[in-house]
DRENRONU-226638 format. One line per 8 residues: number of its first residue (from 1); their letters; for each residue x, y, z negated of N, C-alpha, C. Coordinates in pm, 1 decimal. Each point is the difference from the previous one (the first is absolute). Example, Ala and Ser with C-alpha at 12.3 -4.5 7.8 and 13.67 -1.06 7.14 Angstrom:
<recs>
1> AS> 1319.0:-569.0:-780.0:-89.0:119.0:0.0:90.0:120.0:0.0  -35.0:105.0:72.0:82.0:119.0:-6.0:-77.0:109.0:-73.0
</recs>
This chain:
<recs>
1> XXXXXXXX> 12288.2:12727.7:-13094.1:-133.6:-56.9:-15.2:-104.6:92.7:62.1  9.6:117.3:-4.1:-92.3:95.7:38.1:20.5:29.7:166.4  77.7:-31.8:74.3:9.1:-36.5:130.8:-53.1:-87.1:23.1  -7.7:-135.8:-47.6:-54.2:-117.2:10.9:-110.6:10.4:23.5  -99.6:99.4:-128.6:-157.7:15.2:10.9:-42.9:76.2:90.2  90.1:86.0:36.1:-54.8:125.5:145.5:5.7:-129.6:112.2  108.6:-30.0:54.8:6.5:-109.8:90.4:-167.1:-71.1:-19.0  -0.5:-82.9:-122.3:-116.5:-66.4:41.9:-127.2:63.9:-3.6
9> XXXXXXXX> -7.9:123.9:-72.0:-93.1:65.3:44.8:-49.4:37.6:129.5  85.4:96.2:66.8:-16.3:19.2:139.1:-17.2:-148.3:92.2  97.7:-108.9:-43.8:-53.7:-136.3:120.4:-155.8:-37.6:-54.5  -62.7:-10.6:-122.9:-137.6:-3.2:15.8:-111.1:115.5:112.3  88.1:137.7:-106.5:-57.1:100.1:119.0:-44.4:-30.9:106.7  107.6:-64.9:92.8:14.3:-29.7:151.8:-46.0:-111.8:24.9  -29.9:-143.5:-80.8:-53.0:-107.8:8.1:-126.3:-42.8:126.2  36.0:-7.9:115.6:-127.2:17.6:107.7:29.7:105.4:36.1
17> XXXXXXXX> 47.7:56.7:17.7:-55.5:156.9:131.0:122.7:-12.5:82.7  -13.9:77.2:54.1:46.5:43.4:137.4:174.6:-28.2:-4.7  19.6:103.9:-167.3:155.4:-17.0:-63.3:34.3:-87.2:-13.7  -40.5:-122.5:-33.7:68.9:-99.0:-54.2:4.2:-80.2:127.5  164.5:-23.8:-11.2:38.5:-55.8:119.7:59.1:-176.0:-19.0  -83.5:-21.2:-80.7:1.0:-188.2:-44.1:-118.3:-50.0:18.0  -92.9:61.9:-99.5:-157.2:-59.7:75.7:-61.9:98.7:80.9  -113.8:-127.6:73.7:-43.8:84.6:145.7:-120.9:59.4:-50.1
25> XXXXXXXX> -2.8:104.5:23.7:-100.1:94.1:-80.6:-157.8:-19.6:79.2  10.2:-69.0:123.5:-103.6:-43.6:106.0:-81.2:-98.1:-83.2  72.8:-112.1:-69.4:-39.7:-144.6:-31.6:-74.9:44.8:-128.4  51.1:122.3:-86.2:-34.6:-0.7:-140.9:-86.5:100.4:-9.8  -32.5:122.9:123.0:-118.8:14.6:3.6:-117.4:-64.7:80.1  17.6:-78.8:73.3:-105.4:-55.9:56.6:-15.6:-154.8:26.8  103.1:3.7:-29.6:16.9:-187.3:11.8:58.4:-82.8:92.0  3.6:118.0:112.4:33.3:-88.7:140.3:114.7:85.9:32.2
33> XXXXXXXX> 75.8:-35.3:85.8:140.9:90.4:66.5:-31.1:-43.7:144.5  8.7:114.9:93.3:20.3:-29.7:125.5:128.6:-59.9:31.7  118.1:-22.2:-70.0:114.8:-74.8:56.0:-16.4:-119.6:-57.2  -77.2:-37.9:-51.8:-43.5:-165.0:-55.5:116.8:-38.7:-76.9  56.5:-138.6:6.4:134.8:-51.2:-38.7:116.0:34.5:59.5  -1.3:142.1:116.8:89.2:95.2:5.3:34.2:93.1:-57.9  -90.0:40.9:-76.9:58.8:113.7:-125.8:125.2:11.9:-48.6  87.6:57.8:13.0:100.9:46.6:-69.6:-1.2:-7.0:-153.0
41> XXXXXXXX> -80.4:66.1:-1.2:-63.0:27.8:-192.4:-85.9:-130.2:-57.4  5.8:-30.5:-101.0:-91.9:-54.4:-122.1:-124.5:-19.4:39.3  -76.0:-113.0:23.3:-182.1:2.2:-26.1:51.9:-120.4:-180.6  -14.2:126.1:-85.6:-63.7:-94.3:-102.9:-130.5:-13.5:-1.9  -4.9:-162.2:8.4:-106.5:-43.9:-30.8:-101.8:-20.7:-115.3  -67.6:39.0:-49.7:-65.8:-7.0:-186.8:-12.7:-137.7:-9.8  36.8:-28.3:-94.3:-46.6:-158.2:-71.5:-104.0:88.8:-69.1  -72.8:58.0:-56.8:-121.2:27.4:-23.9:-69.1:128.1:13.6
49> XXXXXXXX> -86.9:-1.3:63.8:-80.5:94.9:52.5:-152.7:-42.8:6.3  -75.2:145.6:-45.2:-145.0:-4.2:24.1:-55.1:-54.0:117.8  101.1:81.3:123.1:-58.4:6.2:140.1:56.5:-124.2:94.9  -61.2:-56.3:101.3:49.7:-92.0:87.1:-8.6:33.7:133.2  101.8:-48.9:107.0:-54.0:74.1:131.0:-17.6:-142.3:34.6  -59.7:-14.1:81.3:-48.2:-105.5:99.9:30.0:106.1:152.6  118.7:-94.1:33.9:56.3:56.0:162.3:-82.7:-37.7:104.3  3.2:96.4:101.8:-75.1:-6.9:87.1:-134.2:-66.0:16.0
57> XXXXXXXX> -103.2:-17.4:-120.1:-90.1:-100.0:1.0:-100.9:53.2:93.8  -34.8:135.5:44.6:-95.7:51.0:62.9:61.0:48.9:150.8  -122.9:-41.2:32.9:78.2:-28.3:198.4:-130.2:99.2:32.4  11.5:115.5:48.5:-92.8:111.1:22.5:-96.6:-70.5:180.3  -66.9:-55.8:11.2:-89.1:26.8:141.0:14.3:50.4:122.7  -19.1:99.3:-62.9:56.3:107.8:121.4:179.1:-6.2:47.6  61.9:-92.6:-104.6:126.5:-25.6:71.1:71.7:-95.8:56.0  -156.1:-98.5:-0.3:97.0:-143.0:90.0:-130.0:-74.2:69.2
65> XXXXXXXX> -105.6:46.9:-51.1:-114.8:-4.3:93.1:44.8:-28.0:169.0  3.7:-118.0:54.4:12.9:19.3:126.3:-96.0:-93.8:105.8  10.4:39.3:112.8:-72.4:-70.5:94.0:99.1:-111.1:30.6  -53.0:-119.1:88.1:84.7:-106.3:62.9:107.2:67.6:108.7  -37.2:128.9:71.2:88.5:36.4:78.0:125.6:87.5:-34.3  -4.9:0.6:-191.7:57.8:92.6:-56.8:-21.9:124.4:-46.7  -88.8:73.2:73.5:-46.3:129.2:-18.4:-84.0:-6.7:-143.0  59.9:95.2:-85.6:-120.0:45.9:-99.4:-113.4:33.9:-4.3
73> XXXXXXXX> -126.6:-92.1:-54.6:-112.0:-18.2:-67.3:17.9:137.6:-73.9  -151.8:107.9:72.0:-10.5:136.8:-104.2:-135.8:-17.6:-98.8  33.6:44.9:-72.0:-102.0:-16.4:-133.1:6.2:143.1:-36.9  -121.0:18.1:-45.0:-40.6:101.5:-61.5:29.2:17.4:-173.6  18.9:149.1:-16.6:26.1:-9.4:-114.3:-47.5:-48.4:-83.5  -130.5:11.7:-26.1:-104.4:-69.8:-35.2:-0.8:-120.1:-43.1  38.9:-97.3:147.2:9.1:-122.5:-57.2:159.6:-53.1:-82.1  94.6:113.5:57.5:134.3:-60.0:-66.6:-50.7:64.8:-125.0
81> XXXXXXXX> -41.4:51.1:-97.0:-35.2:42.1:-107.5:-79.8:-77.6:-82.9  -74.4:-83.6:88.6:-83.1:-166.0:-69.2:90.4:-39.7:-56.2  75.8:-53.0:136.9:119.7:-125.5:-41.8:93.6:67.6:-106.6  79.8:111.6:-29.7:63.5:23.2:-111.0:-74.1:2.6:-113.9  -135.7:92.9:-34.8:-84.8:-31.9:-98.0:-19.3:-145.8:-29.3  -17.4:-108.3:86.2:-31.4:-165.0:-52.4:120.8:-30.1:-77.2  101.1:37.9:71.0:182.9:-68.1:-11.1:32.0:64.4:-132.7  -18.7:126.3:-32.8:25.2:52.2:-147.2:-108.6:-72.5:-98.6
89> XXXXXXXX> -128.8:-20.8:-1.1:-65.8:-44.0:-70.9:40.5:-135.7:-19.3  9.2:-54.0:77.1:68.2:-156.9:-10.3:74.3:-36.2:-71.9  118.7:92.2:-20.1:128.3:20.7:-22.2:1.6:69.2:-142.6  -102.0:39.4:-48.8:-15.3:81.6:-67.1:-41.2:-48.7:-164.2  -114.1:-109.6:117.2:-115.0:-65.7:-137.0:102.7:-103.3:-32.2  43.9:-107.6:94.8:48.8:-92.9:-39.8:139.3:26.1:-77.7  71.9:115.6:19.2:123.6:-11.5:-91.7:-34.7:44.4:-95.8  -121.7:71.2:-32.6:-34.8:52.9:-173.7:-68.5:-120.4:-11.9
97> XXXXXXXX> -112.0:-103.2:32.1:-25.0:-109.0:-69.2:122.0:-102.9:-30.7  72.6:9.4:62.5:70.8:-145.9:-10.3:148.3:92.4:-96.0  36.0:143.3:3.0:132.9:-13.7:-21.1:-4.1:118.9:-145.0  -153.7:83.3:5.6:0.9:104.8:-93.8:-72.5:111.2:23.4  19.1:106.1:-49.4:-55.4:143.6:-6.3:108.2:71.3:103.3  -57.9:24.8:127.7:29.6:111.6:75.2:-22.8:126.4:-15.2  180.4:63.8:14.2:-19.9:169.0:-77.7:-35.9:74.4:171.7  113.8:-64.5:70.5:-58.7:64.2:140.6:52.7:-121.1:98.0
105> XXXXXXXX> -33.5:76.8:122.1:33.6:-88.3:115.1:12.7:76.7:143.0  144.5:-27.3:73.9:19.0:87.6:56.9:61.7:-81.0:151.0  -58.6:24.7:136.6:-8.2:-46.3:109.0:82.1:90.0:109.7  115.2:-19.2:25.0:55.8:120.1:86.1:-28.6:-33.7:156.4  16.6:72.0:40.9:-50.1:48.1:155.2:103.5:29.7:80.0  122.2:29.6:-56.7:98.5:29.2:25.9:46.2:-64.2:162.1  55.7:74.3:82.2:61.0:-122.0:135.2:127.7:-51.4:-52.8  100.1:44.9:-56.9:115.2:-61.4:-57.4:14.2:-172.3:-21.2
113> XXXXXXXX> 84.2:-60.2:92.9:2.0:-121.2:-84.4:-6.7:-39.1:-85.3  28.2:93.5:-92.4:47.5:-38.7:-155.0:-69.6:20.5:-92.8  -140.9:98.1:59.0:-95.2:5.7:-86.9:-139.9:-24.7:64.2  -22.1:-29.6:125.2:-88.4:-63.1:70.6:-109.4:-142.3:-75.6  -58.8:85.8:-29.4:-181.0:-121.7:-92.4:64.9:-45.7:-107.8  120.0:71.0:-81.5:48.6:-41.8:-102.9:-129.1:52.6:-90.4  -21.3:-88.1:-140.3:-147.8:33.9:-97.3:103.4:-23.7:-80.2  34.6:163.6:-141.1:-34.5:-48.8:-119.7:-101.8:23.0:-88.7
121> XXXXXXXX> 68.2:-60.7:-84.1:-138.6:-30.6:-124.9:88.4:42.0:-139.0  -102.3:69.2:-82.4:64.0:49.0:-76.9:-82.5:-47.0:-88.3  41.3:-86.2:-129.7:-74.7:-104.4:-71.7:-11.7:101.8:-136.3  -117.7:-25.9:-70.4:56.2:39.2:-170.1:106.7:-63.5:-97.3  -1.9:-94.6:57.9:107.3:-75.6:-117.5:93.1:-46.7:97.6  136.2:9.7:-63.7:131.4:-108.6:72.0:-44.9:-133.3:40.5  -88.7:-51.5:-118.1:1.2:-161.5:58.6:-84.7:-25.5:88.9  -113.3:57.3:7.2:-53.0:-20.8:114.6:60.5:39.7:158.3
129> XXXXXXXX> 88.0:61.9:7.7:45.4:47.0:130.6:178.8:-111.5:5.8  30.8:-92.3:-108.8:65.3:-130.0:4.5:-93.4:-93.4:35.7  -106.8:-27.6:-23.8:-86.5:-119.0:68.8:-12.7:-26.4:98.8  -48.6:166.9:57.9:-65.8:17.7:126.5:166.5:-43.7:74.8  61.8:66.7:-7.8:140.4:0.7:95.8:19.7:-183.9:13.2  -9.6:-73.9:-141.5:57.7:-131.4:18.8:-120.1:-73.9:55.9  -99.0:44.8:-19.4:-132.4:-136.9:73.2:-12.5:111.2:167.7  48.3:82.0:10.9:-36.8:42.6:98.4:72.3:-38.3:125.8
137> XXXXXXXX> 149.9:-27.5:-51.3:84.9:-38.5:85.9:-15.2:-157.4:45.2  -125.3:-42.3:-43.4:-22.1:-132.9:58.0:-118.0:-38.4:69.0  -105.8:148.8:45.7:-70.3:19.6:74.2:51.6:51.0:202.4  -104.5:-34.4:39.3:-24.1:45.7:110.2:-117.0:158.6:8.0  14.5:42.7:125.6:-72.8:96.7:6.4:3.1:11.9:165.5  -148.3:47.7:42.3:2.3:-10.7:154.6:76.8:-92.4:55.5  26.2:-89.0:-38.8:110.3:-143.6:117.1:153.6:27.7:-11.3  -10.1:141.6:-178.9:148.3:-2.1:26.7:36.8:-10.7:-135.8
145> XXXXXXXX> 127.6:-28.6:-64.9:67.3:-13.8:-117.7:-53.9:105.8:-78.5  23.9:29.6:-59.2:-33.6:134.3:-116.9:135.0:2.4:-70.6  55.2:125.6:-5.6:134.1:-3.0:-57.1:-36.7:105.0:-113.6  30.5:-41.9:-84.5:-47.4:102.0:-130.3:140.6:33.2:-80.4  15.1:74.5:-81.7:123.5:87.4:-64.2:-54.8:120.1:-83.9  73.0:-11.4:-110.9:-72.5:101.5:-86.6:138.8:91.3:38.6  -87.7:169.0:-20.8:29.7:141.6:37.2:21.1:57.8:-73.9  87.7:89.9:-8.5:51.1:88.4:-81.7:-51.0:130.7:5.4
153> XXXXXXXX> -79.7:-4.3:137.1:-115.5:153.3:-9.7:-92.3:-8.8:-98.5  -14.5:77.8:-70.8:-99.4:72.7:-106.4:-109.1:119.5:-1.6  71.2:68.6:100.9:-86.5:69.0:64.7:-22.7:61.3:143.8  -98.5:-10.4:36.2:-43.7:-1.7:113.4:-4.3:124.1:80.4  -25.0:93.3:-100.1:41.6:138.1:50.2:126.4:-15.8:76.5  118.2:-24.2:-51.4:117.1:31.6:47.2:42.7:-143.9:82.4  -96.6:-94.2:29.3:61.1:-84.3:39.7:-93.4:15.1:207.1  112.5:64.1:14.6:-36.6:37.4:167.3:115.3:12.0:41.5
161> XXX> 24.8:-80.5:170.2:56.1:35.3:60.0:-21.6:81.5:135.8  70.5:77.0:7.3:-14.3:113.3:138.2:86.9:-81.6:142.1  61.1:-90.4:-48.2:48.2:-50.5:162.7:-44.5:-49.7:101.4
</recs>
């Protein structure tokens, strides 16, 4: 019996990191995996969580901005700093009116496919970040679907990727 409890001690230990070689320690700190539905390892998914990511909802300016001949449209920081300031406020007011109390809200910048204009939201309560995910997934946004999924990141500190 006392083998039993070391065993499951240490597999909590390891639960997410680097060691544990069942779940992908990518997905459960940050939400996203650069090998997508290639992962080798585990993305458990939370059936309940504070936080929600909304994938790729933010399409940065400065990165698809183009002319008819193809060439990139340059903008100043300035003005790409409007357009993200409008796009977070937007994004911001309407999911705390319609879904709850926003604890934070977090917009990556990242070039990674996998985490490219991904926004989460980190709700005060569980149920509000179940609403948002189920009425959200039946919105549009900019001319595109909105794919929403609640996250298993909790915190934001540690939820960075370096790739």
């Amino acid at each position: 019996f006392r083998k039993f409890v070391y065993m499951a001690e240490y597999l909590a230990s390891i639960f997410g990191t680097e060691k544990d070689k069942v779940n992908c320690s990518f997905y459960f700190k940050i939400g996203a995996c650069r090998h997508g539905e290639n992962c080798s390892r585990l993305h458990n998914k939370p059936t309940f969580s504070q936080t929600i990511l909304l994938q790729n909802l933010y399409i940065a300016p400065q990165n698809t901005a183009q002319t008819a001949d193809g060439s990139h449209i340059t903008m100043s920081e300035v003005q790409a700093q409007q357009i993200f300031d409008d796009f977070f406020e937007e994004v911001f007011v309407e999911c705390e009116e319609k879904y709850g109390e926003i604890e934070e809200m977090n917009v990556c910048d990242n070039l990674g496919d996998h985490l490219v204009g991904n926004v989460y939201i980190k709700f005060r309560r569980e149920e509000s970040a179940e609403k948002a995910v189920n009425e959200l997934n039946n919105r549009w946004f900019g001319g595109r679907p909105v794919h929403a999924e609640l996250s298993p990141v909790t915190d934001f500190r540690e939820a960075c990727c370096t790739q």
